[in-house]
C-alpha positions as CSV (number, residue, x, y, z in Angstrom):
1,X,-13.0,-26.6,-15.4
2,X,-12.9,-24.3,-12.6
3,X,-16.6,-22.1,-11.8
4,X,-16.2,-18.2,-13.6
5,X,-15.9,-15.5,-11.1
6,X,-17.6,-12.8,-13.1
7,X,-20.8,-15.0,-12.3
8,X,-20.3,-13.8,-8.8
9,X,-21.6,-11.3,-6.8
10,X,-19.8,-8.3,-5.1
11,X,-17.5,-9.3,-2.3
12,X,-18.3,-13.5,-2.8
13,X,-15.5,-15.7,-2.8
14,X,-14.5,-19.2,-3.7
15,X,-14.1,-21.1,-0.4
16,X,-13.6,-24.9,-2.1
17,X,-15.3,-26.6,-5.3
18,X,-15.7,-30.2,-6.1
19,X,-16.4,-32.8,-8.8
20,X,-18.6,-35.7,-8.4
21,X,-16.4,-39.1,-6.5
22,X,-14.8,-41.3,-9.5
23,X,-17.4,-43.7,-8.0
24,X,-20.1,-42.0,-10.6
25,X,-18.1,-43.8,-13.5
26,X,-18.2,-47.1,-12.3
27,X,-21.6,-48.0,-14.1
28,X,-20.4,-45.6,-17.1
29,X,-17.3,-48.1,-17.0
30,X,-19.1,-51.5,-17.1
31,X,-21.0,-50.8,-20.4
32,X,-18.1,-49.4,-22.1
33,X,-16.6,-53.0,-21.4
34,X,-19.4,-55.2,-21.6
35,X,-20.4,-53.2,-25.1
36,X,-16.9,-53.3,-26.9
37,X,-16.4,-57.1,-25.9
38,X,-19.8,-57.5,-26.9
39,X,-19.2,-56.1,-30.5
40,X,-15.9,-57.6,-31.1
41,X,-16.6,-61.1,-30.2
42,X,-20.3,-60.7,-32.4
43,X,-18.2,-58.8,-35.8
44,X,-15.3,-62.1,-35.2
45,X,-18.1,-64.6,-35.6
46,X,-20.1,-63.1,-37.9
47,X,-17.9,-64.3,-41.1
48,X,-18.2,-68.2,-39.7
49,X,-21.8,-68.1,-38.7
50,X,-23.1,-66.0,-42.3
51,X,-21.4,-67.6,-45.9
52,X,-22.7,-64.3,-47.8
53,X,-19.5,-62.1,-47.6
54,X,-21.9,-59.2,-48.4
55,X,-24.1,-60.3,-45.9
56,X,-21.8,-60.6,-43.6
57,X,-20.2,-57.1,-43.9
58,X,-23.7,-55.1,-43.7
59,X,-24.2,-57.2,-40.5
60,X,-21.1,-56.2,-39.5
61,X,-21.8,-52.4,-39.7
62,X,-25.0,-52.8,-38.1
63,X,-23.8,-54.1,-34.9
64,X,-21.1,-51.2,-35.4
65,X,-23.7,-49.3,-35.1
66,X,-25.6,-50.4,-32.6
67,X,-22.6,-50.5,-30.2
68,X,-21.9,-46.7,-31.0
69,X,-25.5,-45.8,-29.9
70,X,-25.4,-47.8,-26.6
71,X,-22.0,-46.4,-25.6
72,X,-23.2,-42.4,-26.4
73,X,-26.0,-43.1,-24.0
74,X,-24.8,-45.8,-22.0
75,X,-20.8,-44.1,-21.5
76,X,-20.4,-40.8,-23.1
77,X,-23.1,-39.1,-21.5
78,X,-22.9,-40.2,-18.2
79,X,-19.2,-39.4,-18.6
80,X,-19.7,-35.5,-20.0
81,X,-22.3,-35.1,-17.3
82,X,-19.5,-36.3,-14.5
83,X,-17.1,-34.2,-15.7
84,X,-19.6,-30.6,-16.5
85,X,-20.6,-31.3,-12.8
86,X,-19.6,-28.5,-10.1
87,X,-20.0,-28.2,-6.3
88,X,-19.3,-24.9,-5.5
89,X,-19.4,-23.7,-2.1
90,X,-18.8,-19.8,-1.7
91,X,-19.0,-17.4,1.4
92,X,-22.7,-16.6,0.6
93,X,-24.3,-19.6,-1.0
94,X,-24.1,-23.2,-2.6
95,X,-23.8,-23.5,-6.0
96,X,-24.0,-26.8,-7.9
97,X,-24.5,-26.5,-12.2
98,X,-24.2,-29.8,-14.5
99,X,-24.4,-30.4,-18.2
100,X,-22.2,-28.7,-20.8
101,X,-24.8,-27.8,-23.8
102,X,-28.2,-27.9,-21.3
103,X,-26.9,-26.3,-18.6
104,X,-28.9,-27.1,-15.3
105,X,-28.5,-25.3,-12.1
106,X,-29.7,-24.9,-8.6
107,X,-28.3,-22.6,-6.0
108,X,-29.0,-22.1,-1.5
109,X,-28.0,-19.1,0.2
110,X,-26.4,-19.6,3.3
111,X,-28.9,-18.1,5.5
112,X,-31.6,-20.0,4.6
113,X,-29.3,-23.3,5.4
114,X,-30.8,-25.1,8.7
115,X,-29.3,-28.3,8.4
116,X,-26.6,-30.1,6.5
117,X,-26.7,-33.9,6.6
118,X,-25.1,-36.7,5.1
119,X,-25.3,-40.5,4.5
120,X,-22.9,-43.2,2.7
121,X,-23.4,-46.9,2.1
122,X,-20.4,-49.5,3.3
123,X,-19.2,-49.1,-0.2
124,X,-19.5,-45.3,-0.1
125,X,-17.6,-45.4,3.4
126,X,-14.9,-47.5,1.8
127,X,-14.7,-45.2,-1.2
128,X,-14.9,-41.9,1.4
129,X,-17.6,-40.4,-0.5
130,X,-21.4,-40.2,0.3
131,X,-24.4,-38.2,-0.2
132,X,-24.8,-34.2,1.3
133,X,-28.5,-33.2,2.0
134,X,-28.6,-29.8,3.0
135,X,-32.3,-28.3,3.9
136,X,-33.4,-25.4,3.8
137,X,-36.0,-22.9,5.1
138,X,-36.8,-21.4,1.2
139,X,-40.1,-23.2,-0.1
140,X,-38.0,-25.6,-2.8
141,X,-37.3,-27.9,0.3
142,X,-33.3,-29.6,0.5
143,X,-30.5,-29.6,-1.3
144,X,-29.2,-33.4,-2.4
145,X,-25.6,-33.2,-3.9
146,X,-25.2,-37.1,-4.6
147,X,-21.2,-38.5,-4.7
148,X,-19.6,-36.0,-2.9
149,X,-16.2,-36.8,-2.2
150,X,-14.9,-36.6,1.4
151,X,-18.7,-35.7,3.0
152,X,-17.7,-35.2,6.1
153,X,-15.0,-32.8,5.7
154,X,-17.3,-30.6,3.4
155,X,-20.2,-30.9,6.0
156,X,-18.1,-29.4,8.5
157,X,-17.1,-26.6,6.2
158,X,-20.8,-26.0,5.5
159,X,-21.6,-25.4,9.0
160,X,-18.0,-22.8,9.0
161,X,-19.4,-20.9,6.3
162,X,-22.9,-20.8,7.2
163,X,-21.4,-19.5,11.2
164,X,-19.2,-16.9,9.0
165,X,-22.3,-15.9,6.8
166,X,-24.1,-15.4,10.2
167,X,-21.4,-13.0,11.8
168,X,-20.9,-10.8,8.7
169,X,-24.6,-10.0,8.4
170,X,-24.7,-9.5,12.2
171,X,-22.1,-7.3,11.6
172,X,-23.0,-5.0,8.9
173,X,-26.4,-4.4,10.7
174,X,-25.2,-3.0,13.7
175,X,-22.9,-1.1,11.2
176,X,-25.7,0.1,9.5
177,X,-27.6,1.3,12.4
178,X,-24.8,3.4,13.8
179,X,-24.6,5.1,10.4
180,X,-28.3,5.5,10.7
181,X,-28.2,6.9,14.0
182,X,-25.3,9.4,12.9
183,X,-27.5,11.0,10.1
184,X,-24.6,9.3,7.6
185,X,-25.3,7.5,4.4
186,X,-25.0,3.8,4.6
187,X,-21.6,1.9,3.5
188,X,-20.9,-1.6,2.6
189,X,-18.6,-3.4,4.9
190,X,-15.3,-5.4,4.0
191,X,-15.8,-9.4,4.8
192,X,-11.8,-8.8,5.7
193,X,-13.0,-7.0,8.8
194,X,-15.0,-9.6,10.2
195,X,-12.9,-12.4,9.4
196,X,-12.4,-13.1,5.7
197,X,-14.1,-15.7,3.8
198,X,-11.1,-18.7,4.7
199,X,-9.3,-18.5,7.8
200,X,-5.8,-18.2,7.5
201,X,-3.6,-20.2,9.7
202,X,-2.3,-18.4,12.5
203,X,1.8,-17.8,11.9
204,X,3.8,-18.3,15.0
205,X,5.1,-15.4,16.5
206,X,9.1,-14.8,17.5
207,X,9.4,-14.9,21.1
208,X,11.8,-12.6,22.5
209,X,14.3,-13.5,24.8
210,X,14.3,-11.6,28.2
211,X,17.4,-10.5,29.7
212,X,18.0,-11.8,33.1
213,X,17.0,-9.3,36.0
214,X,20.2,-7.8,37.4
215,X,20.7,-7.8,41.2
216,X,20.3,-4.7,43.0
217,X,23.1,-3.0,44.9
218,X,23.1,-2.6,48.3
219,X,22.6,0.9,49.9
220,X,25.8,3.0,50.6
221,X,25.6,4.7,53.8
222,X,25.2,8.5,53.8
223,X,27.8,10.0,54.7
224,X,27.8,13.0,57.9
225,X,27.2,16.3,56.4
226,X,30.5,18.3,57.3
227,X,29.5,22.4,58.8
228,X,30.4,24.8,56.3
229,X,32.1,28.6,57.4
230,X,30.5,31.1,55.8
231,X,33.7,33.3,54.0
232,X,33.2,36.9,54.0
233,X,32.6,37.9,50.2
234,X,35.6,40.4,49.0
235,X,35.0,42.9,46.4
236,X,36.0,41.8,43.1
237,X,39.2,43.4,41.5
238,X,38.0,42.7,38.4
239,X,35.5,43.6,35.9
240,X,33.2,40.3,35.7
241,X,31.2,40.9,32.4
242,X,27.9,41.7,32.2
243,X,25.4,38.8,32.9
244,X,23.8,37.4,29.9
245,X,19.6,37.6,30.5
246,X,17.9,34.5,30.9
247,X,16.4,32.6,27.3
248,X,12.9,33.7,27.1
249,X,10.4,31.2,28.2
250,X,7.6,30.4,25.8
251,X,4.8,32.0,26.8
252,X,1.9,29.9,28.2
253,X,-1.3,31.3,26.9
254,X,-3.4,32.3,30.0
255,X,-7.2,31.2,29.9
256,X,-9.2,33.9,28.9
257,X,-12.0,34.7,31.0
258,X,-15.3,35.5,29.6
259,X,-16.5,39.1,30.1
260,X,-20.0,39.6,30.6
261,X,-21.7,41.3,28.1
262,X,-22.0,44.9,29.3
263,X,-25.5,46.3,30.9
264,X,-27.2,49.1,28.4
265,X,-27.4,52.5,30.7
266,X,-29.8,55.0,30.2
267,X,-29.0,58.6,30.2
268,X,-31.2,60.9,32.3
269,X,-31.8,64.1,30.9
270,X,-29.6,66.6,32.9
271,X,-31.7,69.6,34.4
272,X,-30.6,72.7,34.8
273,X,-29.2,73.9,38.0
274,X,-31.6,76.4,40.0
275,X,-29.9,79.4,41.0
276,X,-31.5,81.3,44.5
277,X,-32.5,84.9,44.0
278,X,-32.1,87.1,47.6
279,X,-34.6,88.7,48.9
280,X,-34.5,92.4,48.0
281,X,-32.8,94.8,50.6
282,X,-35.5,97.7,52.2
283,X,-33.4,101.2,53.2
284,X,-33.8,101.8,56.3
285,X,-35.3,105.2,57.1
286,X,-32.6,107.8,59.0
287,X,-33.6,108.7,62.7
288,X,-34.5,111.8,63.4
289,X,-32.5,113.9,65.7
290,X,-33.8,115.2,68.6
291,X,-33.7,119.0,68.9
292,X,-32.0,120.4,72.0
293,X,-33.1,120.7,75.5
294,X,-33.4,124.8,76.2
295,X,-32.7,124.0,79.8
296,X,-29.5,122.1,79.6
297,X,-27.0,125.1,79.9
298,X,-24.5,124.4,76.7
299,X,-20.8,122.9,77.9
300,X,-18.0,126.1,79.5
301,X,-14.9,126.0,77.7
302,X,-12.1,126.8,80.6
């Protein structure tokens, strides 16, 4: 009877679950034997030890009874309590449950595991089986999961989960503090990206075949570079058609420079231009002319 996943949490997976060792029915076992044999051999003698045939026949379904009562308590229930048993072991917790009616459970986180030990008798060693105690930091003390089958094996994969557990929480705090320091809200992370719950066995990857190196040729020499004459150019007879233009090169956008943002002028008022008045001209008075000299005798016309 496998364990249900919808009573899982969010992003919990089955790593391995267990039954109790076969060893737990040994005891079961014994009393259905020594009860049946018991019975048959007392209802086969009854007759020859009792002469009351009615006698003997309510005996008979007395000890009938009484053999039914000690095999429920003595066989059947420790036999339905065997087989409702469940060791569960997830990537998050430990989960054991037993009974089928009464249903009686007990369950340890991962985290708060500090130590998984185990112990087996000779008989338990020869049986490989023994007894997982796994303690804890939590205030209900250790976790005893008697008849575990194979102890070692599962103690080893307690520690694997409980180093997985570690890294994923590790993990999604950073996770959440980055988000935290980038103002984002905070997201769940996928167990896949930190490794998965079970490991899965690395597949061997195809290796490719190299091709052998080839060998390098040797140098050639270099030939002497011959002179060249330099042929006078003749004019061409013919019409050579127009030369097609070069394909246009994509244009490589130039950096733009930044302009800097132009300085606001101010405007003097303009002032009229002064014009320069001339002095005003004075007339000057006429001379006077002298009269003539009476003495001067006037010019003789010859």
């Amino acid at each position: 009877m496998a364990y249900p996943r919808k009573l899982l949490a969010d992003n919990e997976d089955i790593a391995f679950e267990l039954r109790p060792h076969w060893r737990a029915l040994f005891i079961p076992v014994f009393w259905l034997i020594v009860i049946l044999a018991a019975a048959g051999f007392l209802i086969g003698k009854m007759g020859a030890w009792i002469d009351s045939p009615g006698a003997t026949t309510v005996l008979r379904w007395v000890l009938a009874g009484i053999a039914v009562f000690l095999l429920i308590f003595l066989f059947i229930r420790p036999f339905v309590a065997w087989f409702t048993t469940q060791y569960v072991f997830t990537n998050r917790r430990i989960i054991v449950r037993t009974g089928l009616v009464a249903r009686r459970g007990r369950d340890m986180p991962l985290s708060k595991v500090n130590d998984v030990i185990f112990e087996h008798t000779v008989l338990e060693r020869m049986l490989n089986c023994g007894t997982l105690v796994i303690e804890s930091a939590a205030e209900n003390g250790s976790l005893v999961v008697a008849n575990v089958p194979n102890v070692e094996h599962v103690q080893r994969e307690v520690y694997r989960l409980h180093d997985e557990d570690d890294a994923f929480r590790s993990a999604r705090q950073e996770l959440y503090r980055q988000q935290a320091a980038q103002g984002m809200p905070p997201e769940d992370i996928a167990r896949e990206q930190v490794g998965g719950s079970m490991p899965q066995p690395a597949q061997p990857q195809p290796t490719q075949q190299v091709p052998p190196a080839q060998p390098q040729q040797p140098a050639q020499p270099q030939q002497p570079v011959q002179p060249t004459t330099v042929q006078p150019q003749q004019p061409p007879t013919q019409q050579q058609p127009p030369a097609q233009a070069p394909p246009a090169q994509p244009s490589v956008p130039q950096p733009t420079q930044q302009v800097p943002p132009a300085q606001p002028t101010t405007v003097q008022p303009q002032q009229p231009p002064t014009q320069q008045i001339p002095p005003p001209v004075m007339p000057t008075p006429p001379r006077p002319i002298p009269p003539p000299d009476p003495q001067v005798p006037p010019p003789s016309s010859n």
